[in-house]
RONU-149225 format. One record per residue (C-alpha): residue in three letters; z, y, x; residue number from 1. Coordinates in steps of 0.25 Angstrom, whole numbers, plus 5000, padded with zeros to 4 digits. Each point is the difference from the previous one (the first is absolute). Example, Ala and Ser with C-alpha at 12.3 -4.5 7.8 and 13.67 -1.06 7.14 Angstrom:
<mises>
<ala, <5031, 4982, 5049>, 1>
<ser, <4998, 5014, 5006>, 2>
</mises>
This chain:
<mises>
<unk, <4381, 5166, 4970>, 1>
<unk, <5015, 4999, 5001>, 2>
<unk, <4997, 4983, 4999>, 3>
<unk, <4994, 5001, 5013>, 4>
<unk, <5012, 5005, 5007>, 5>
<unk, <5011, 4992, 4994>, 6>
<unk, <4998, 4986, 5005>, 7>
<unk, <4996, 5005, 5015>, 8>
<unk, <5013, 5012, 5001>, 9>
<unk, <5008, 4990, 4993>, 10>
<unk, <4997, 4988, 5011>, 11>
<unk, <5002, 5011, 5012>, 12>
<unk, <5011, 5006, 4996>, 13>
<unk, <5009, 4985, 4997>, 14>
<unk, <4993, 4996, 5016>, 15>
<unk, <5003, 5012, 5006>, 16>
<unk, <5015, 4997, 4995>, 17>
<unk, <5001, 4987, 5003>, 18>
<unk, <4996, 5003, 5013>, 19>
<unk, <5013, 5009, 5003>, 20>
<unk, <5007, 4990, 4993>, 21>
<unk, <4995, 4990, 5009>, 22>
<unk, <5001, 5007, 5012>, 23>
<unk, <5014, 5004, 4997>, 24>
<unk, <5004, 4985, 4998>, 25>
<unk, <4989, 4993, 5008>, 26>
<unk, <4996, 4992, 4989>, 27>
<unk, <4986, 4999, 5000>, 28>
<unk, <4999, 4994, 4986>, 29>
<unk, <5006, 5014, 4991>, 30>
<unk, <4986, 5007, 5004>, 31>
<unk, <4995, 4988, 4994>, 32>
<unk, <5007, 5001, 4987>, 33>
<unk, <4997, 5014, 5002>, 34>
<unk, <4984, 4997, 4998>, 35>
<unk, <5002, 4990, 4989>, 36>
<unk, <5009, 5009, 4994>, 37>
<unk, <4991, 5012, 4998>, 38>
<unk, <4988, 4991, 4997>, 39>
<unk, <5008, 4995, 4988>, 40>
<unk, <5007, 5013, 4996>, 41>
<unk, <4986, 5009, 5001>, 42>
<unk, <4993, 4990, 4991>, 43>
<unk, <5010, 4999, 4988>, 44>
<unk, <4999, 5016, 5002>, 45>
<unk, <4986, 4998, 4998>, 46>
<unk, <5000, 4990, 4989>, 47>
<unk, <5010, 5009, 4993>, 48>
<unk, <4991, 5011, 5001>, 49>
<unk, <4988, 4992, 4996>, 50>
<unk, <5008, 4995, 4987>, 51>
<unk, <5006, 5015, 4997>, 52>
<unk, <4982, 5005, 5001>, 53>
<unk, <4998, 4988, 4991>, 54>
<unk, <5011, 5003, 4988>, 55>
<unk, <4994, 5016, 5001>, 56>
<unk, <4986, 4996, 4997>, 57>
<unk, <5002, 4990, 4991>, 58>
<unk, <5008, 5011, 4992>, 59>
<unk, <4989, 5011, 5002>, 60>
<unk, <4991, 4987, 4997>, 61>
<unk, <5007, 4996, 4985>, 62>
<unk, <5002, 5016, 4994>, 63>
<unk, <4983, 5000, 4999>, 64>
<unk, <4991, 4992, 4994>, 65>
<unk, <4984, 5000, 5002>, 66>
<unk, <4998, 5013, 4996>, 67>
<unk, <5010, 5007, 5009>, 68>
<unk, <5006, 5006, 4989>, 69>
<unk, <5013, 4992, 4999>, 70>
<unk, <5003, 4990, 4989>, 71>
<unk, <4998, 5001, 4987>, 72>
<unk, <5008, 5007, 4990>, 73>
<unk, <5009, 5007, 5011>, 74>
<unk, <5000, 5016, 5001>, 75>
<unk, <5001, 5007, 5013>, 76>
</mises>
């Protein structure tokens, strides 16, 4: 669920402060940056996230085998 709010609040937030950037210095391209900013930062958070899911599971994934039971010869 938290994937879903990360690219949106990311983008609003870096408008919403190139907007008073821009307003404060009439400079029309900062909200710009300010949108392409946040689309880029929300995304490498989400790709960060997807690649931190992925190294879990395939931990939980590589400690079992087929029976569930974890591997062969170890205790637990």
């Amino acid at each position: 669920m938290q994937v879903a709010f990360v690219l949106p609040t990311a983008l609003v937030i870096c408008w919403a402060l190139g907007w008073w950037l821009a307003g404060l210095t009439h400079q029309k391209w900062i909200e710009i940056a300010g949108i392409i900013f946040g689309c880029i930062v929300g995304l490498v958070y989400v790709i960060q996230m997807a690649i931190a899911v992925e190294k879990k599971t395939s931990l939980d994934d590589g400690s079992q085998n087929e029976t569930g039971k974890g591997k062969p010869g170890s205790q637990l």
